[in-house]
C-alpha positions in Angstrom: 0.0 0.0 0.0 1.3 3.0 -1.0 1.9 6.1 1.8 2.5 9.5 1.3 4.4 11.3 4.3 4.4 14.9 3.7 7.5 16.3 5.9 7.0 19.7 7.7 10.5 20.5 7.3 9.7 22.1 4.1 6.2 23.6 6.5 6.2 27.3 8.1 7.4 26.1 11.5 5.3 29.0 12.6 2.1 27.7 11.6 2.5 23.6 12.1 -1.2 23.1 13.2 -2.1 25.1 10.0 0.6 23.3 8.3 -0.7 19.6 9.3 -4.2 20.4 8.3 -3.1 21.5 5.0 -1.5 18.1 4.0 -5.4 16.4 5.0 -5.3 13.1 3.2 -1.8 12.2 4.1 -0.9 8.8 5.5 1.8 10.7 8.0 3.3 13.3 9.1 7.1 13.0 8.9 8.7 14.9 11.5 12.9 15.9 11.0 14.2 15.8 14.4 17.9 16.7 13.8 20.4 17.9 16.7 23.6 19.5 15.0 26.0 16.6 16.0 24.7 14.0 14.0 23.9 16.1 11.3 24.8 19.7 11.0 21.2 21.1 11.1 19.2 22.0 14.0 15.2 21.7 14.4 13.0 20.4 16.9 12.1 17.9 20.2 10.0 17.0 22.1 8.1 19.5 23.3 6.6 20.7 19.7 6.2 16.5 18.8 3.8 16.7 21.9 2.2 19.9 21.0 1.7 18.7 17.3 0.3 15.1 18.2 -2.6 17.2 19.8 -2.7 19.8 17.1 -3.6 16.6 14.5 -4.9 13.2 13.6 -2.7 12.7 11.0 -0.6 10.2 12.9 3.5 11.3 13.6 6.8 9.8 12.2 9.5 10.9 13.7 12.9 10.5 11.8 15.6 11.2 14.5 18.9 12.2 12.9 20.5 12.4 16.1 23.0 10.8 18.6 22.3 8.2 21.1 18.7 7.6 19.8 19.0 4.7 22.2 18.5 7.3 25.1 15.8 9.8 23.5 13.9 7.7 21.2 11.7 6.3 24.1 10.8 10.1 24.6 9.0 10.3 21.3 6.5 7.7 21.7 5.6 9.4 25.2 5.8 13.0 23.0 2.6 11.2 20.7 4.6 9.7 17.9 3.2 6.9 16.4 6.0 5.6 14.2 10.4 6.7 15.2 13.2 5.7 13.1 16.6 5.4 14.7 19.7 5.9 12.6 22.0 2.1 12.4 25.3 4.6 12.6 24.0 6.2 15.6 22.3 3.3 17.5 24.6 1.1 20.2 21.8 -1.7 20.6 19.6 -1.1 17.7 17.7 -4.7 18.7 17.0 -3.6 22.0 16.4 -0.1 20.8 13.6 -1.2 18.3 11.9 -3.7 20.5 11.8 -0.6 23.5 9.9 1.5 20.8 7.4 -1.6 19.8 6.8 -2.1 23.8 6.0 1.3 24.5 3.2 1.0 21.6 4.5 2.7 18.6 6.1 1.2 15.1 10.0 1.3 14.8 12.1 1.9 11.9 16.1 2.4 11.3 17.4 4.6 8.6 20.4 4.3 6.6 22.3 6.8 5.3 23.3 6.8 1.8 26.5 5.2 2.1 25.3 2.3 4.4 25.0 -0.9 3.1 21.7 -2.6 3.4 23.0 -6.1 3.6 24.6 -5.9 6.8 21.3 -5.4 9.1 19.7 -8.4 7.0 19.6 -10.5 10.3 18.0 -7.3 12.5 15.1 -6.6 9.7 12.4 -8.9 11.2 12.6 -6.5 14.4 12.1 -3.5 12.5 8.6 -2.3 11.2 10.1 0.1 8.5 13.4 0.4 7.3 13.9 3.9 5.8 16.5 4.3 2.7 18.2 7.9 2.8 17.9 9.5 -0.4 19.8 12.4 0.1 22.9 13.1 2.7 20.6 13.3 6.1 20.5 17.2 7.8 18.9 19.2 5.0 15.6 19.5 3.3 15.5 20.5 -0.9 18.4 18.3 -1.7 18.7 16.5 -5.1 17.6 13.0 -5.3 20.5 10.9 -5.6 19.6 8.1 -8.0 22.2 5.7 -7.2 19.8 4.7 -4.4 17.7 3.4 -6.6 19.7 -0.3 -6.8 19.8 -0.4 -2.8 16.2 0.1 -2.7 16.3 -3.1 -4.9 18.1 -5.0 -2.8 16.7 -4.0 0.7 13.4 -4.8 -1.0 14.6 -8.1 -2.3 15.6 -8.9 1.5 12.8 -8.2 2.6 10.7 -10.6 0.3 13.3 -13.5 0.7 12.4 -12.8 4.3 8.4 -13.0 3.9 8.7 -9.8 5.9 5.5 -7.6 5.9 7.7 -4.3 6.7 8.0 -1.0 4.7 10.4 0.3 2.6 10.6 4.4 3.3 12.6 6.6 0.9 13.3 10.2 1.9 15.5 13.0 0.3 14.9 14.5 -3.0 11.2 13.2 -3.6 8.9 14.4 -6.4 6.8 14.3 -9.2 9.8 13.2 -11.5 11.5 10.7 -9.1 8.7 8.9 -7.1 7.8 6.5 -9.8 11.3 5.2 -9.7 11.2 4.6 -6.2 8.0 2.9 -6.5 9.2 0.7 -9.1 12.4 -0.3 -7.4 10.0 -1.2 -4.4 9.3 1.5 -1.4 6.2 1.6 -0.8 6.5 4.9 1.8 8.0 8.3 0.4 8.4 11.4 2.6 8.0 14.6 0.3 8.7 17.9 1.5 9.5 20.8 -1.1 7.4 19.0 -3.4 4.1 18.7 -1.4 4.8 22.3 0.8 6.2 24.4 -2.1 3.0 23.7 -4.1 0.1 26.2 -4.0 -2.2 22.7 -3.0 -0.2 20.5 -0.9 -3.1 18.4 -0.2 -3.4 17.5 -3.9 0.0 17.8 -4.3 0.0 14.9 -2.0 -3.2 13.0 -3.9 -0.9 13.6 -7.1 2.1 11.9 -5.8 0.1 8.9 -4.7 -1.6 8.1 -7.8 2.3 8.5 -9.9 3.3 6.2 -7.1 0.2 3.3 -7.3 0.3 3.5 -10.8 4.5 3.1 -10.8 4.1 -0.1 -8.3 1.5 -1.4 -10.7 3.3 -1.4 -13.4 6.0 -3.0 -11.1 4.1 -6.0 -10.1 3.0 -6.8 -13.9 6.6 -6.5 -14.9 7.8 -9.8 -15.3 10.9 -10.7 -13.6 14.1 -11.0 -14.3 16.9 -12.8 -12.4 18.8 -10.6 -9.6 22.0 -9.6 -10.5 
């Protein structure tokens, strides 16, 4: 099923509530948490996660580009989210971290930046409910899409099916009108947009537009026939 998670770092911080209602229709909200260690930028915790999970129904994912996630994930279920992602090059127990997130009631997910290989958390996918394939360089919004990601969606999606896993594949960093079908072809079935969905004049049919391209991508996926892995 395909999900459209507009991300308010492309919003006006100043008008989140306003922001979140504009985006009716999406799936998600994806919410950058970044702390200027992991990643250069700086944005927000969780004291405007709290105030936005009241502020909307639209369910929260939090992406948490920061260090020790291990110690603050925890605080973002309790802040309202309803799905957090962990970074695998900032997480010292990523088992232990996941299953902490699932026990306190929300869905975990682990990102990967661009140059981390997929095939070494192939044994720690069935504890994840996501797993979210970076795009872009994590820490800043309105970055090209880098299409050599394309083949490690591939392969994290071929994992996942050798697995019988029933997990999602997220893509984030440089998604649009002209890249999302590729992504949906090479198997995600999740894509965060920002400038493309909060730099339109309609971000809620923005958002209606980039899940139809998406749906009809992954159809023409699944009637493909297939070709041996290389």
């Amino acid at each position: 099923m395909v999900q459209i998670n507009p991300s308010i770092l492309s919003a006006d911080f100043a008008r989140l509530a306003d922001e979140a209602e504009a985006v009716r229709g999406a799936d998600w909200l994806h919410v950058d948490v970044m702390d200027s260690h992991f990643v250069p930028n700086l944005t927000l915790g969780t004291p405007v996660v709290e105030a936005l999970s009241k502020a909307t129904s639209t369910p929260l994912d939090c992406h948490l580009m920061i260090d020790e996630p291990d110690r603050w994930a925890p605080q973002y279920v309790e802040a309202g989210a309803g799905s957090v992602t962990f970074h695998a090059e900032a997480a010292a127990a990523p088992v232990r971290l996941a299953r902490e997130i699932k026990a306190l009631g929300a869905r975990a997910s682990m990102a990967l930046k661009p140059a981390t290989p997929v095939e070494q958390y192939e044994d720690l996918l069935p504890e994840l409910d996501m797993l979210l394939v970076m795009t872009v360089e994590p820490g800043f919004g309105g970055q090209a899409f880098l299409d050599i990601m394309l083949p490690k969606i591939r392969r994290a999606r071929r994992l996942m099916d050798k697995h019988g896993l029933q997990m999602w594949l997220q893509v984030d960093g440089g998604v649009s009108a002209s890249t999302i079908e590729q992504c949906a072809e090479a198997g995600a079935d999740v894509f965060v947009a920002g400038s493309s969905v909060y730099g339109t004049d309609d971000p809620a049919a923005a958002v209606q537009a980039l899940r139809e391209q998406a749906e009809e991508a992954a159809r023409r996926a699944a009637d493909a026939p297939s070709t041996p892995s290389a």
